[in-house]
SEDODREN-821544 format. One line per field, with one value per residue (C-alpha): residue in one letter; x, z, y. Coordinates in nm, 4 decimals. Example, Ala and Ser with C-alpha at 12.3 -4.5 7.8 and 13.67 -1.06 7.14 Angstrom:
2
res <- (A;S)
c1 <- (1.2300;1.3670)
c3 <- (0.7800;0.7140)
c2 <- (-0.4500;-0.1060)
! end
This chain:
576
res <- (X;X;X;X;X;X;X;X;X;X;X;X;X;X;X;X;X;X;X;X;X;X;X;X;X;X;X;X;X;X;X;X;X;X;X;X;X;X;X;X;X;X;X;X;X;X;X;X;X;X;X;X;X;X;X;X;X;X;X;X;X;X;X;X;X;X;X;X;X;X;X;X;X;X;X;X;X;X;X;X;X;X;X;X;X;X;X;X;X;X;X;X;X;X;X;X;X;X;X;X;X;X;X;X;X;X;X;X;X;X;X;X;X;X;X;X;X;X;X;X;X;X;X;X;X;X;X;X;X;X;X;X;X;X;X;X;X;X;X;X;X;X;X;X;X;X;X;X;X;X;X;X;X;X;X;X;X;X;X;X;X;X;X;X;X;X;X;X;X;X;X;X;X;X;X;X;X;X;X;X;X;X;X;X;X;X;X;X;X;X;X;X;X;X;X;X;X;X;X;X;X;X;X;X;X;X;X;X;X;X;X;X;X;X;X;X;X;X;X;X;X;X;X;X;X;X;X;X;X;X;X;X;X;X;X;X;X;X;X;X;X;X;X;X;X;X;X;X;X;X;X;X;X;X;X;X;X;X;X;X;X;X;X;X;X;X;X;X;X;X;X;X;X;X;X;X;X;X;X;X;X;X;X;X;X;X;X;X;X;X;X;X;X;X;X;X;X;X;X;X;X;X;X;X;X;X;X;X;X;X;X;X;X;X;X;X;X;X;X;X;X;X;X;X;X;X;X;X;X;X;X;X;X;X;X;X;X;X;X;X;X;X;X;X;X;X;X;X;X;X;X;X;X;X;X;X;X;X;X;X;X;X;X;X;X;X;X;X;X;X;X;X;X;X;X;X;X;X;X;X;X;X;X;X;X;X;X;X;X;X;X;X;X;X;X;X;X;X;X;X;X;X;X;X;X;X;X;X;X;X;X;X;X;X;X;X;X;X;X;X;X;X;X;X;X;X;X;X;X;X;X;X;X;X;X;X;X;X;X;X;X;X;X;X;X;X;X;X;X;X;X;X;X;X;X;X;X;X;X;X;X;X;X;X;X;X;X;X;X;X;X;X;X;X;X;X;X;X;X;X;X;X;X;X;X;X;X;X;X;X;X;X;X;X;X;X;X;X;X;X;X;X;X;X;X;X;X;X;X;X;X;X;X;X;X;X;X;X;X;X;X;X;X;X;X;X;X;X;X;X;X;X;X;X;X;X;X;X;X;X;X;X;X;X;X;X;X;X;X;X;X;X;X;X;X;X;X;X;X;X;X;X;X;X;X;X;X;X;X;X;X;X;X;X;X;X)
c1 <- (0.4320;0.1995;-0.1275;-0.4146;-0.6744;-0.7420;-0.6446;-0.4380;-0.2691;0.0592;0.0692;0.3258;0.2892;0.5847;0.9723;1.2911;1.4274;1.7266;1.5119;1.4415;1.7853;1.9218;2.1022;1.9610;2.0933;2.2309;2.1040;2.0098;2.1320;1.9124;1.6105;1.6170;1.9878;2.0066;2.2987;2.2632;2.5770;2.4318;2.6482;2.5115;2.6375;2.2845;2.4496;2.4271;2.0435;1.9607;1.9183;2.3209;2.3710;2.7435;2.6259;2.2798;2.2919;1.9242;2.0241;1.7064;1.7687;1.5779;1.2285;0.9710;0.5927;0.3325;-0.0534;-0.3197;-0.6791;-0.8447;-0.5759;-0.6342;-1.0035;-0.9739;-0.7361;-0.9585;-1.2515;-1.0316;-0.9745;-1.2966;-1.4246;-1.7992;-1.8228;-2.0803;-2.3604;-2.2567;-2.4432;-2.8156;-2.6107;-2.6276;-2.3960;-2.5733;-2.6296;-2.2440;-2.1514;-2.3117;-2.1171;-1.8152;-1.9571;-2.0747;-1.7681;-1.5277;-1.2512;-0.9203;-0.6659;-0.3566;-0.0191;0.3319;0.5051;0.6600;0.8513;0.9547;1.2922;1.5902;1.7652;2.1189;2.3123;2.6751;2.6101;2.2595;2.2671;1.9709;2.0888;1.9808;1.6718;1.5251;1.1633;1.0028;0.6164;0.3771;0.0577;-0.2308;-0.5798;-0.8360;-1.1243;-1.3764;-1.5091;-1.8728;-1.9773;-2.0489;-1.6739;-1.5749;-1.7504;-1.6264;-1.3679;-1.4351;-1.7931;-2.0968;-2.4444;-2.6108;-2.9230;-3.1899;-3.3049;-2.9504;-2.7808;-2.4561;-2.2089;-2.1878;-2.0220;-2.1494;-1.9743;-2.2612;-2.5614;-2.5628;-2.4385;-2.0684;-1.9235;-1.8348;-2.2130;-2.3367;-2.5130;-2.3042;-2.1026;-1.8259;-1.8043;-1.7872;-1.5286;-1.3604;-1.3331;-1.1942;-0.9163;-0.8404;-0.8660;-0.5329;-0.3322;-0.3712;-0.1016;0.2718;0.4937;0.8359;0.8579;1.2014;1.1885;1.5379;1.5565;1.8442;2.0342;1.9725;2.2699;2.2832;2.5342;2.5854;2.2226;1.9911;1.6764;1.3195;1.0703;0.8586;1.1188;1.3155;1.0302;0.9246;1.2863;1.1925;0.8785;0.9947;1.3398;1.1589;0.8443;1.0730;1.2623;0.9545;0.8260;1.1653;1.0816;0.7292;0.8783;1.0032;0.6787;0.4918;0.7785;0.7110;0.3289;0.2460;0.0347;0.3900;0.5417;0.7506;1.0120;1.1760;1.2539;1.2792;1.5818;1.6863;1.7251;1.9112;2.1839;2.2119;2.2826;2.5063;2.6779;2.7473;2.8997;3.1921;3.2043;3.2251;3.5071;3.7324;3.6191;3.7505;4.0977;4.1791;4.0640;4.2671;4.5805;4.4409;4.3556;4.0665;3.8720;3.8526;3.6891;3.4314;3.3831;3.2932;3.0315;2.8871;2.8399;2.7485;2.4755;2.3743;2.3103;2.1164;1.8985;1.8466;1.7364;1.5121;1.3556;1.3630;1.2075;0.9113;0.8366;0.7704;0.5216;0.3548;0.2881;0.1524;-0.0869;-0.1632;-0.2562;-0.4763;-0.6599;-0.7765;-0.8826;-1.0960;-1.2198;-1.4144;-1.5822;-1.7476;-2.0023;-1.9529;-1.8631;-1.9042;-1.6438;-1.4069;-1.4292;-1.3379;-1.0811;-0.9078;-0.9113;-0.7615;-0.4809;-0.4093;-0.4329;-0.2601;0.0302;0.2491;0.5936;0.7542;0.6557;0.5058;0.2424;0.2340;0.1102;-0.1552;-0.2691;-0.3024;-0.4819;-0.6955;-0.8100;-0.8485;-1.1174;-1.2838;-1.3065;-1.4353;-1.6905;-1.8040;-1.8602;-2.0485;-2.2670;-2.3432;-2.5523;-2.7801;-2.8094;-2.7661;-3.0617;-3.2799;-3.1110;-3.2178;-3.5868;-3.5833;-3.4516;-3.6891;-3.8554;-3.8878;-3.6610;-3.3665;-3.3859;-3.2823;-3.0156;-2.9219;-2.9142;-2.6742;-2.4373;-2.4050;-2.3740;-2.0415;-1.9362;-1.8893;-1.7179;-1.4439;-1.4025;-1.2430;-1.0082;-0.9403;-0.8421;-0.6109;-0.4565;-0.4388;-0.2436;0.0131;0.0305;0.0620;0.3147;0.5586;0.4976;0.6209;0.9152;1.0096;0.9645;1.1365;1.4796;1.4242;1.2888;1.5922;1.5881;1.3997;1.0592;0.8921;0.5627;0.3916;0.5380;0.2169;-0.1068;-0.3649;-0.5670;-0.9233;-1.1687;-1.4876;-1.8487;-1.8603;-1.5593;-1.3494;-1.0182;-0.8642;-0.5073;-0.3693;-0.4706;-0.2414;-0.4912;-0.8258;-0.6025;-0.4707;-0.8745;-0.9681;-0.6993;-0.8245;-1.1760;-1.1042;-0.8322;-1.0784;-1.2447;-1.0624;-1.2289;-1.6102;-1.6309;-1.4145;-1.7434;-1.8441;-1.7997;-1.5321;-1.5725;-1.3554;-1.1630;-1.0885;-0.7642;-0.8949;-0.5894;-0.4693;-0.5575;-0.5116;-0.8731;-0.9835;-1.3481;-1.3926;-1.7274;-1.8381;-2.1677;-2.2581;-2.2261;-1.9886;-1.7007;-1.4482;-1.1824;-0.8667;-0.5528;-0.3547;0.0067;0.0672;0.1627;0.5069;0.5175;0.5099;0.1857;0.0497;-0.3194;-0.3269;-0.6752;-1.0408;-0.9715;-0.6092;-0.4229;-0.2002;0.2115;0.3602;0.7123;0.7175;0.4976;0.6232;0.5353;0.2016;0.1445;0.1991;-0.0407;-0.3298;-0.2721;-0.0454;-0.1979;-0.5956;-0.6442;-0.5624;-0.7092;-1.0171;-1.3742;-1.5076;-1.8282;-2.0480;-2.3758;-2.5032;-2.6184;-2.9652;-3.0214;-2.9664;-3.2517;-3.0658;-2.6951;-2.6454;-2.3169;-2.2209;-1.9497;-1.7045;-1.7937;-2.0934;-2.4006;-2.5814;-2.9335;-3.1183;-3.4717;-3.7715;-3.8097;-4.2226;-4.2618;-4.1531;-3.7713;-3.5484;-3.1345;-2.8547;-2.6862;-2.2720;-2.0653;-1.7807;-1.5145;-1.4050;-1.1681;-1.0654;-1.3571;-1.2730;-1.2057;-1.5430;-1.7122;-1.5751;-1.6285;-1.9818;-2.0223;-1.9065;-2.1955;-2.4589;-2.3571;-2.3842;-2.6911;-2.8297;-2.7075;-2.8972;-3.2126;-3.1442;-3.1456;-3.4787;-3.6491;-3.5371;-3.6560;-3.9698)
c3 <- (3.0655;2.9930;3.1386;2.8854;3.0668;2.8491;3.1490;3.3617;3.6357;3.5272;3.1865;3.2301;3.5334;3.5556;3.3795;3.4577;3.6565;3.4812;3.1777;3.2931;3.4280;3.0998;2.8426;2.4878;2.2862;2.5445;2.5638;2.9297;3.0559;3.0833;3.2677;3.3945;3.3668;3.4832;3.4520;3.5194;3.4776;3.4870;3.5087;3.2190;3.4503;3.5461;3.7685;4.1044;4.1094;4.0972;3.9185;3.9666;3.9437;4.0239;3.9519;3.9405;3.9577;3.8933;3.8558;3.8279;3.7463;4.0147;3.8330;3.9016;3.9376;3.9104;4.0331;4.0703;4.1915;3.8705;3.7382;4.0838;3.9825;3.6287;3.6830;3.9364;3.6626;3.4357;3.6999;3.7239;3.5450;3.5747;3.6110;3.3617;3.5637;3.9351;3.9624;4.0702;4.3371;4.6538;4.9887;5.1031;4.7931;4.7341;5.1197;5.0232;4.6893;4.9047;5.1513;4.8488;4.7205;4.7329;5.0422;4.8283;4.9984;5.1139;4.9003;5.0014;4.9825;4.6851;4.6812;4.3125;4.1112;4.3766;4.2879;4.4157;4.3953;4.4723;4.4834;4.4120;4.3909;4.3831;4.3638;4.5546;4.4070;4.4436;4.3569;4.3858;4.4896;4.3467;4.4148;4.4129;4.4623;4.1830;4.2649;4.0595;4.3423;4.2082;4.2390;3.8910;3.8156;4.0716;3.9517;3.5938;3.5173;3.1963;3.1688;3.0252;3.0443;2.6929;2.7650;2.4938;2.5037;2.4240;2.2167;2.4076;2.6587;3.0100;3.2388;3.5926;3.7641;3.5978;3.6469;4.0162;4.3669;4.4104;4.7775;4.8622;4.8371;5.0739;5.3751;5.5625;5.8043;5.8530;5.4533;5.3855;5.6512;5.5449;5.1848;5.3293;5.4658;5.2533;4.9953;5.1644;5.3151;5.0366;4.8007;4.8245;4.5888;4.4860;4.7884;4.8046;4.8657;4.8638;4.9047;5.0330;4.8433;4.9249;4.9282;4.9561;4.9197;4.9052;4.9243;4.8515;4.8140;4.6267;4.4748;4.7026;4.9774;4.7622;4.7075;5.0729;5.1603;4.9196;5.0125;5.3541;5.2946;5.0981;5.3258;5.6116;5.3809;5.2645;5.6587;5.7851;5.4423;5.5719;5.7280;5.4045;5.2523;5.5433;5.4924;5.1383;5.2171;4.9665;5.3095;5.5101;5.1888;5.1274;5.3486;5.2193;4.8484;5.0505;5.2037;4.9140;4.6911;4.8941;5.0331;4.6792;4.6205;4.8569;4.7449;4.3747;4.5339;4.7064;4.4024;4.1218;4.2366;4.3842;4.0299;3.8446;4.0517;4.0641;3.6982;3.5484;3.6122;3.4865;3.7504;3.5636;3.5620;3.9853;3.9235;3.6429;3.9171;4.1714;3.9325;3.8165;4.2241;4.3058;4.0187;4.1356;4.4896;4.4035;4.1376;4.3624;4.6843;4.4915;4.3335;4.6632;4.8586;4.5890;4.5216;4.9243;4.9159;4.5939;4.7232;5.0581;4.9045;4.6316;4.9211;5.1033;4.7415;4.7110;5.0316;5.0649;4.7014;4.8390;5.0798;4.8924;4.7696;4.4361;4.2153;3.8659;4.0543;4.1534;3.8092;3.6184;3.8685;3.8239;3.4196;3.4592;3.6990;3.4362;3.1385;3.2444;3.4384;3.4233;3.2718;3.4091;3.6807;3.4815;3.4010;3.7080;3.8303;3.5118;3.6190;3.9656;3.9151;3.6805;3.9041;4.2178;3.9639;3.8614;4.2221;4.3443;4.0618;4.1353;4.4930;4.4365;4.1938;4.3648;4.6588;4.3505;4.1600;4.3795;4.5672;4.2105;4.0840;4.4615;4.4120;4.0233;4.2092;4.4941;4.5702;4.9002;5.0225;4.7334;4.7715;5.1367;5.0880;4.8189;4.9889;5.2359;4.9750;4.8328;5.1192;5.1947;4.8861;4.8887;5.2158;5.1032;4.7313;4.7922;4.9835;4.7436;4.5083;4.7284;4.7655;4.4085;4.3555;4.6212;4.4391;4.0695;4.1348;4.3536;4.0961;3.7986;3.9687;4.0454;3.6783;3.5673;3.7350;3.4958;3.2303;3.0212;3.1350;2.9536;3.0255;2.9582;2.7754;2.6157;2.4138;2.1935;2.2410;2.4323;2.2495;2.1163;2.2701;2.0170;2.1631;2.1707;2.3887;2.2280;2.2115;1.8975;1.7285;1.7856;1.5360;1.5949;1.3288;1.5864;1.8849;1.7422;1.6376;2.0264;2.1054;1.9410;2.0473;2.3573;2.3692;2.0999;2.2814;2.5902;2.6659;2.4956;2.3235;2.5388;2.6574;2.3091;2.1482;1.8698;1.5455;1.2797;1.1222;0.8360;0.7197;0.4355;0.1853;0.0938;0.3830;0.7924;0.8276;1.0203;1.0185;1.3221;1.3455;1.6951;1.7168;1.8604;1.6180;1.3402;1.3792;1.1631;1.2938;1.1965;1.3467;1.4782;1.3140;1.0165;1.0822;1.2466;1.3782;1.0421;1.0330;0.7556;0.6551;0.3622;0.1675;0.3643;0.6334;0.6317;0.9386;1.0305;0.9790;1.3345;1.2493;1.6037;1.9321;2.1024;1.8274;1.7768;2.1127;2.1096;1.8108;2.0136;2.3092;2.2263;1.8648;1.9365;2.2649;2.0721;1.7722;1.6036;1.5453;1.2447;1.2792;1.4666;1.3661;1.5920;1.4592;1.5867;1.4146;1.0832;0.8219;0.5822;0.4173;0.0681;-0.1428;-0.4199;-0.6528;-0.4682;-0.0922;0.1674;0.1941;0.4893;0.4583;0.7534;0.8424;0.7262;0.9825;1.0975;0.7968;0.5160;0.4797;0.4455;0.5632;0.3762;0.5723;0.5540;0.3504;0.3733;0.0604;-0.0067;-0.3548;-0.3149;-0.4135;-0.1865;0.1439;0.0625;0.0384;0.3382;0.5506;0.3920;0.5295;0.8501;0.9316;0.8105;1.0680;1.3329;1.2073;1.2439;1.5761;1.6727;1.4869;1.7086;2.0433;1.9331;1.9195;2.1653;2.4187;2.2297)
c2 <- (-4.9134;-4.6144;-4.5848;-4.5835;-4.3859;-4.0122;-3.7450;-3.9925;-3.7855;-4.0112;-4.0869;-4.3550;-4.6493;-4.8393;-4.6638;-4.6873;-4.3926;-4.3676;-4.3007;-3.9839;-3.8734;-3.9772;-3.6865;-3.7260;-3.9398;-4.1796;-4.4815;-4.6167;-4.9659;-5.2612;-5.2183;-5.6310;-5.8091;-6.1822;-6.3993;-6.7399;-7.0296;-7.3512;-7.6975;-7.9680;-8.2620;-8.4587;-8.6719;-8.4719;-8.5149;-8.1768;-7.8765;-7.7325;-7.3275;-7.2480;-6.8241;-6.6853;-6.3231;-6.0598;-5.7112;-5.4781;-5.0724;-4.8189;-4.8134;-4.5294;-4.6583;-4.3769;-4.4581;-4.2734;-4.3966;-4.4110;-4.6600;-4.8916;-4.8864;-4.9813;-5.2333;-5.4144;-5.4332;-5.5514;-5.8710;-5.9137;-6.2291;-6.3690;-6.7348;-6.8780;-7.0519;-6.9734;-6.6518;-6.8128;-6.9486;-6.8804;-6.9232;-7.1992;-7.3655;-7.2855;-7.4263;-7.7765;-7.8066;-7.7782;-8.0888;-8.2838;-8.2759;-8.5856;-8.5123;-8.5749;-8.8219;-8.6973;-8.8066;-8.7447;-8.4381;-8.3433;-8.0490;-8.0631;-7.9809;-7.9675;-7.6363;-7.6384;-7.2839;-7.2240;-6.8511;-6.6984;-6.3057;-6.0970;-5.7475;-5.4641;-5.2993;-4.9410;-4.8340;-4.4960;-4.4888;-4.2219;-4.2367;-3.9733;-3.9796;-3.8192;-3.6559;-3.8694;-4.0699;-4.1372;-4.4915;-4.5119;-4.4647;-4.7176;-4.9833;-4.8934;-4.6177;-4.4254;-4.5978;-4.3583;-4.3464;-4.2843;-4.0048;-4.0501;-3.6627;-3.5654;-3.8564;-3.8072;-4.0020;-3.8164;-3.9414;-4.1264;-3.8315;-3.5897;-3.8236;-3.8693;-3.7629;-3.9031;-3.9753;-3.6174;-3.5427;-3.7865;-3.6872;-3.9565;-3.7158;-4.0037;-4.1099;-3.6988;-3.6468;-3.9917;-3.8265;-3.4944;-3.6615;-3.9316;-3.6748;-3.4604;-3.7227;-3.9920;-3.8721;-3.9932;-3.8681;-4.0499;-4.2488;-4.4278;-4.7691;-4.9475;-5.3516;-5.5008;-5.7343;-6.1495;-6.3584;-6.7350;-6.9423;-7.3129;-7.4136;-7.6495;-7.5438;-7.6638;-7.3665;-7.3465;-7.3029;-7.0743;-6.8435;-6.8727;-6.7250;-6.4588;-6.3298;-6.3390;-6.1288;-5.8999;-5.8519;-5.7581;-5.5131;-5.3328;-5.2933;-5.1587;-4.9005;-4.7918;-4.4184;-4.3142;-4.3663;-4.1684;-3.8916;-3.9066;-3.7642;-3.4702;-3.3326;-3.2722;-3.1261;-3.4520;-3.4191;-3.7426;-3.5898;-3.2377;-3.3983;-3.5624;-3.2949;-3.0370;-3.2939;-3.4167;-3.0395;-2.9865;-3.3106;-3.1433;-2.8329;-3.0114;-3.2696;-3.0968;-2.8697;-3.1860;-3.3538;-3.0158;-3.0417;-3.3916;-3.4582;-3.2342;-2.9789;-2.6751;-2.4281;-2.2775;-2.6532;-2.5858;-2.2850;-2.4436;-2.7459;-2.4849;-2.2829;-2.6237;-2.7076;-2.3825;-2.3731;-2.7633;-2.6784;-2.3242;-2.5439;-2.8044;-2.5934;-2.3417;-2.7146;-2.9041;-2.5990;-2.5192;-2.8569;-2.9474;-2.6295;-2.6953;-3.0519;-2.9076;-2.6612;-2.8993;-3.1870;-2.9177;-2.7768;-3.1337;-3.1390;-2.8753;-2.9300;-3.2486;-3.0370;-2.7885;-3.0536;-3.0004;-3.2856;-3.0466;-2.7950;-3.0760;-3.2170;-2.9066;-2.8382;-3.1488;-3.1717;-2.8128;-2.8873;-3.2051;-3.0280;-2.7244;-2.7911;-2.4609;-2.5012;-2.1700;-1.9228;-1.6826;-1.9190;-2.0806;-1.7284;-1.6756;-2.0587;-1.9520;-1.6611;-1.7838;-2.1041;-1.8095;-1.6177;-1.9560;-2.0758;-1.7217;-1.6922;-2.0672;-2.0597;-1.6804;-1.8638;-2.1769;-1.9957;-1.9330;-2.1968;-2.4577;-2.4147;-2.3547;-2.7288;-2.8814;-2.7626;-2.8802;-3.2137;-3.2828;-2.9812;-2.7938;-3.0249;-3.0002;-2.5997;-2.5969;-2.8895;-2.6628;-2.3697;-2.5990;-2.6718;-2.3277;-2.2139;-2.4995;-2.3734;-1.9980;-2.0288;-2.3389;-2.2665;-1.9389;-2.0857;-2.3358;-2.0769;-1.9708;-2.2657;-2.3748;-2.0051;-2.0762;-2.4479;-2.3098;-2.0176;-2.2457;-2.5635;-2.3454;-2.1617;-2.5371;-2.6521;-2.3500;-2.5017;-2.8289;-2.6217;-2.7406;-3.1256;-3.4254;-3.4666;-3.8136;-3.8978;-4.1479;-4.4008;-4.3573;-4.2064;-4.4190;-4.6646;-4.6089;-4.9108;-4.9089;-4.8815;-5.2808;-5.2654;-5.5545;-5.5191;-5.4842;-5.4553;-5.1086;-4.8264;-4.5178;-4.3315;-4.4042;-4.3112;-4.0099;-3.9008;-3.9990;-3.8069;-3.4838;-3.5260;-3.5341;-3.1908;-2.9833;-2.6644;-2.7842;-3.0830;-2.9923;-3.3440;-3.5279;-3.7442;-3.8298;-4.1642;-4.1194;-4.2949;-4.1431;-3.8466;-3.7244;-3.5340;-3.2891;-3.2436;-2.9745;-2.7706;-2.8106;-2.8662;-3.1941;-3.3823;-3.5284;-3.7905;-3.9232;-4.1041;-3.8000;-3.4833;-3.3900;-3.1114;-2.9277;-2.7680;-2.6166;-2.7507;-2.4824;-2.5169;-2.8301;-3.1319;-3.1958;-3.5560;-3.7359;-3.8460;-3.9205;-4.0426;-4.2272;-4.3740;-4.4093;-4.6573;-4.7101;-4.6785;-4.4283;-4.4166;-4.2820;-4.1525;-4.0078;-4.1030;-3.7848;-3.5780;-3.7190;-3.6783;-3.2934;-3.2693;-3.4249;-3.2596;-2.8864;-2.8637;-2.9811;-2.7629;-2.4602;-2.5676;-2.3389;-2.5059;-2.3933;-2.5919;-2.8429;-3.0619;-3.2860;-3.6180;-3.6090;-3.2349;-3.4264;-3.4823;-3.6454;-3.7115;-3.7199;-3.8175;-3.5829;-3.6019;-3.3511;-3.3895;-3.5166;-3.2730;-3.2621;-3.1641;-3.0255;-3.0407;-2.7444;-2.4795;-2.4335;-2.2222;-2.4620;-2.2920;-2.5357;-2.3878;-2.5092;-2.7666;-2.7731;-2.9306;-3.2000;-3.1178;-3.4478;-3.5337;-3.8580;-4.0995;-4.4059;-4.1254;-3.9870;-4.3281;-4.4759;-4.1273;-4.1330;-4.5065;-4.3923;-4.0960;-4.3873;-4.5787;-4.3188;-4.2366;-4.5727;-4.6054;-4.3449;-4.4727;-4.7991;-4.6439;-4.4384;-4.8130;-4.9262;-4.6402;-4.6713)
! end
């Protein structure tokens, strides 16, 4: 199940582990087996199972905070007509309401089993907290406000204090806190099996059993998902790792021996265990320090008061996530500079933005906050180093293995927000908005591309501005855009998703108009012109121009900028 939010810190919520341990080309086993023998005879007055066996693989579910929050907007439904009232009013419907009499007891279907099997059942628990806290994204992740003097989406993040700025001492320290110890990473969880045999049983009993077996089995669970804590380096997978290592090198050479009678096959067991339990250590040991320094980063990033600093920190750490040590140390050097030169700058600027805010007042909260902010973000920097150099020596010792992604890329939700059948095309245009100039547009609303052919130049329209760019290498992942307004062909979801994300980040803008610059569009017979409005002194500069063959493509993309165009018009009334 992937996880549709742009920047997710886990782009996939729910796999099956083996998924990812699996070589190429081999196929993985059933994620869900059941098999059920069930006796035709009626006659026993009840429901007659002589073998029910459920046999679920070890799955991998990967949270993060962001996901939790979405997913309880997306539960929330309003209830025509029961918003004017109140708890009284709502207290003396209950009363007025007719007492039902009691009937007998039914407790349904009578389920007999001769033997009911539930296998045992292993699931690993990530979680991780993000550092977009603002209320506005709590009460709806991924929701905008639309500014009039600009014409663009920013997010809530950017319009108003989030928690780590509020003067509350105990919500601030709360944050701190929550902000270090709240990540768990691949906490095993393994459920004991439930056996029953020779019982009689209704549903609601047999799912009482259930919930009570597996309640119990979760609670005796609870210390390996303390141990799994990123803030104690994960001591749980620490452990895991190196015994599994040391597991390989007495393995593999008894395998090599007993397997086969050639003397050299010992000696290629012993190298294969030897390698396994180096691999495995160096992974196990870099991985428990990269989580620590990671855990304290984050930290320490909520206290410096910064929400714009703990924003572009966290985009960075998703976006560039360093595949081998040597850029695990470029990464970490880079974020040391970035934190040093922010926390240098803030005891300037923050106190100018604090007295544009609210005067006398804002300047010495601001001079607070810079202050809290030269002192922590250096040693945030320092942190995040230590965290990038150990995370990509680790990755360099699965630099080789299979690394999951997205089924597909994740779907584009119109302005209206109503949900309609997938489009691979729109998601692959969101999906380049949002990676172009490393994240420049990612707050516009996206409303459609344009392939130019012949060439690897790309039109992108949001309801905000319009932007060419050139794609950095051609197309690889067999997509292929067809007429104005057809949908894309997706010959490989992996592939596409490197274009959007590998391709777009390093992809070359060759222009930029914003919508609300424009004076007018006109439709030619080889392209779009966009005409720009006179200067003070009557000169009127040549606007760019779309190149556009194909009639239909450059009536549909000409359709397209009208109706950003008018959308903008729209909001213009309405603000008056």
């Amino acid at each position: 199940i992937d996880n549709q939010i742009p920047g997710a810190l886990f782009p996939i919520v729910l796999y099956p582990t083996t998924l990812g341990a699996a070589a190429a080309g081999v196929s993985a086993p059933p994620a869900l087996q059941a098999v059920v023998v069930r006796a035709k005879d009626r006659s026993y007055g009840v429901e007659y199972f002589k073998y029910a066996s459920v046999l679920a693989q070890e799955l991998s579910v990967e949270l993060d905070e962001d996901f939790l929050y979405a997913l309880l907007d997306f539960v929330k439904f309003d209830v025509p007509g029961r918003s004017d009232v109140s708890m009284d009013d709502g207290a003396a419907l209950m009363l007025a309401s007719a007492i039902p009499e009691a009937g007998t007891h039914d407790d349904g279907v009578q389920l007999y089993f001769e033997f009911l099997h539930l296998q045992p059942f292993k699931i690993n628990i990530s979680f991780m907290r993000t550092q977009r806290l603002d209320e506005g994204v709590r009460s709806g992740v991924g929701e905008a406000s639309y500014t009039p003097e600009h014409g663009m989406a920013v997010p809530a993040e950017h319009t108003g204090e989030g928690v780590a700025s509020t003067p509350g001492v105990v919500a601030y320290a709360m944050n701190v806190l929550t902000m270090a110890i709240g990540n768990v990473n691949e906490a095993p969880v393994s459920l004991n099996a439930l056996v029953m045999q020779n019982v009689r049983v209704s549903m609601p009993v047999l799912a009482d059993r259930m919930q009570k077996h597996y309640s119990q089995e979760v609670f005796n669970q609870v210390y390996k998902v303390v141990g799994s804590a990123n803030l104690l380096g994960n001591p749980v997978g620490l452990f895991s790792s190196i015994s599994s290592g040391v597991s390989d090198f007495f393995y593999e050479p008894y395998q090599g021996f007993v397997m086969s009678d050639r003397p050299q096959d010992f000696g290629f067991g012993l190298a294969r265990g030897t390698a396994s339990l180096f691999k495995k250590t160096v992974f196990g040991m870099t991985d428990s320090f990269s989580k620590f320094t990671d855990s304290m980063s984050k930290g320490l990033s909520a206290a410096t008061l910064d929400p714009r600093f703990q924003s572009e920190r966290s985009m960075s750490r998703v976006r560039n996530k360093p595949k081998h040590a040597v850029y695990g140390v470029a990464r970490g050097a880079e974020s040391l500079a970035k934190s040093l030169g922010s926390g240098l700058a803030g005891v300037v600027m923050r106190p100018i933005e604090g007295a544009e805010e609210s005067g006398v007042g804002g300047f010495f909260k601001g001079v607070g906050k810079g202050l809290v902010g030269v002192v922590t973000k250096p040693v945030v920097g320092m942190f995040d180093l230590a965290s990038n150099v150990t995370e990509g020596i680790r990755n360099t010792t699965t630099v080789f293995e299979r690394d999951l992604d997205r089924q597909r890329l994740p779907r584009h939700i119109g302005r209206d927000g109503i949900l309609t059948v997938y489009s691979a095309r729109d998601a692959l245009g969101q999906a380049w908005m949002r990676e172009l100039s490393k994240g420049a547009y990612a707050n516009d609303s996206y409303l459609a591309h344009l392939e130019l052919p012949g060439s690897d130049m790309v039109v992108l329209l949001t309801y905000q501005r319009l932007v060419v760019f050139r794609r950095a290498k051609p197309d690889e992942a067999g997509m292929t855009v067809g007429a104005a307004g057809s949908s894309a062909e997706m010959g490989s979801a992996t592939g596409a998703i490197g274009i959007s994300a590998a391709n777009a980040s390093k992809a070359q803008v060759e222009w930029e108009q914003e919508i609300r610059s424009l004076h007018s569009i006109q439709l030619e017979a080889t392209g779009i012109s966009l005409k720009l409005p006179a200067t003070a002194e009557g000169y009127v500069p040549p606007g760019p121009f779309i190149p556009i063959a194909d009639p239909q493509s450059r009536r549909w993309f000409y359709d397209r900028i009208k109706e950003a165009v008018k959308a903008l018009s729209d909001h213009r009334k309405e603000v008056g």
